[in-house]
C-alpha positions in Angstrom: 20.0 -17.5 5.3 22.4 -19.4 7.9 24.4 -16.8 8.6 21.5 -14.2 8.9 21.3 -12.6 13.1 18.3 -11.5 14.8 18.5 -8.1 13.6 18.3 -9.2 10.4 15.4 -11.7 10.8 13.9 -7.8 12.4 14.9 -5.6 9.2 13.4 -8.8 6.8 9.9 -8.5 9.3 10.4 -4.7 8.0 10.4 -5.3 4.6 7.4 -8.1 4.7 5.6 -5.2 7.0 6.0 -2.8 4.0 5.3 -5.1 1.4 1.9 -5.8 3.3 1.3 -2.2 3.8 1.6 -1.6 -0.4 -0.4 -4.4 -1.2 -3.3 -3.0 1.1 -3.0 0.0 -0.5 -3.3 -1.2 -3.8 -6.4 -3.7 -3.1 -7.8 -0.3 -1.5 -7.6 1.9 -4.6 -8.7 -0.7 -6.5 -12.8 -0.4 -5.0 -12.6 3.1 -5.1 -14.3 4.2 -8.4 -12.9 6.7 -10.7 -14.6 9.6 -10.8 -13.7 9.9 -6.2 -10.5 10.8 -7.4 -11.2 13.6 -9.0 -14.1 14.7 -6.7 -11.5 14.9 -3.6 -9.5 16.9 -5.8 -6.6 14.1 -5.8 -4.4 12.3 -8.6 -6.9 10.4 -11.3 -7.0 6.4 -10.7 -4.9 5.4 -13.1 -1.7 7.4 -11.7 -2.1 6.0 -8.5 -2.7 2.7 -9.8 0.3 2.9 -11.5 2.4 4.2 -8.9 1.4 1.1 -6.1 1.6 -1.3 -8.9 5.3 -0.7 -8.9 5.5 0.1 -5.1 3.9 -3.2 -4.8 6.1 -4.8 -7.1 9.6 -3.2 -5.7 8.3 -4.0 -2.2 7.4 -7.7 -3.2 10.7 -8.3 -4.8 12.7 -6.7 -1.6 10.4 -8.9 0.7 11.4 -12.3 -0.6 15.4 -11.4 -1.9 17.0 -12.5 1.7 14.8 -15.7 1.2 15.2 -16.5 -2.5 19.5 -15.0 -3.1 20.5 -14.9 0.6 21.3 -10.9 1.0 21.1 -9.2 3.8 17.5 -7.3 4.9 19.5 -4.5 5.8 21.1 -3.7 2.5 17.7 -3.8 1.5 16.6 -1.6 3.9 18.1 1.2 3.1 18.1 1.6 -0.5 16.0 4.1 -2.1 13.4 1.7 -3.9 11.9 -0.1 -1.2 11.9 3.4 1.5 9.9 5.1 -2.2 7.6 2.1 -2.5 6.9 2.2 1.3 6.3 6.1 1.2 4.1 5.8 -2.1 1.5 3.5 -0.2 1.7 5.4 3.0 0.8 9.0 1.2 -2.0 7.2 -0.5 -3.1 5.6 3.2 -2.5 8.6 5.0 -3.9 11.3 2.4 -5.8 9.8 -0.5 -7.7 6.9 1.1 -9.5 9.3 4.1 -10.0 11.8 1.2 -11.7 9.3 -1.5 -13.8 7.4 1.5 -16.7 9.2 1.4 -16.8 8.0 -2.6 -16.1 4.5 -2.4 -18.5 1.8 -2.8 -18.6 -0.7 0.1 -21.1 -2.9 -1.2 -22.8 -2.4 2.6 -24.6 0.7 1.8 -24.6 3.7 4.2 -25.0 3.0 8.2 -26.4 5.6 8.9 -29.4 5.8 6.1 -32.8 4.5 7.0 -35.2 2.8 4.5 -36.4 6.0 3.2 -33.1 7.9 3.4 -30.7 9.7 5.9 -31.5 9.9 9.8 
């Protein structure tokens, strides 16, 4: 890491930005029950657990490579895996998440129900 530059101190905050952005996607998925999938008319659970388990993986293990071997962000950067990963979590963000919301269980209960039902 001594002879890393700003820019690449920039391209690492890139990767650790996308890494973060997978991982939120996969802890979201993860409180959304089953059978939302399928109701939104979306990929079933397990496929897209599957699919951010290894975004979050691939974008974990670009994240801390400059730190732990000491190559260069932007090498990283711009290899296939990590711009997939990133792309995975972002279609399930973008698409899936505002799709299954209505479904998921928030543990909060509905804000705008009354004690007797909706208002």
């Amino acid at each position: 890491m001594a002879g890393f530059n700003v820019l690449d101190y920039f391209f690492w905050l890139l990767l650790i930005i996308a890494f973060v952005m997978e991982a939120w996607a996969l802890v979201d998925s993860l409180s959304v029950p089953e059978s939302a999938f399928s109701a939104a008319g979306k990929w079933r659970k397990k496929m897209w657990m599957i699919v951010l388990v290894v975004a979050v993986v691939l974008g974990g293990a670009h994240a801390i490579a400059p730190a732990a071997l000491g190559i260069r962000p932007i090498g990283l950067l711009i290899g296939i895996l990590p711009v997939a990963a990133f792309i995975a979590a972002a279609i399930y963000l973008a698409d899936v998440r505002p799709a299954v919301a209505p479904y998921k269980k928030n543990g909060r209960g509905d804000r705008r129900s009354g004690p007797y039902g909706p208002w």
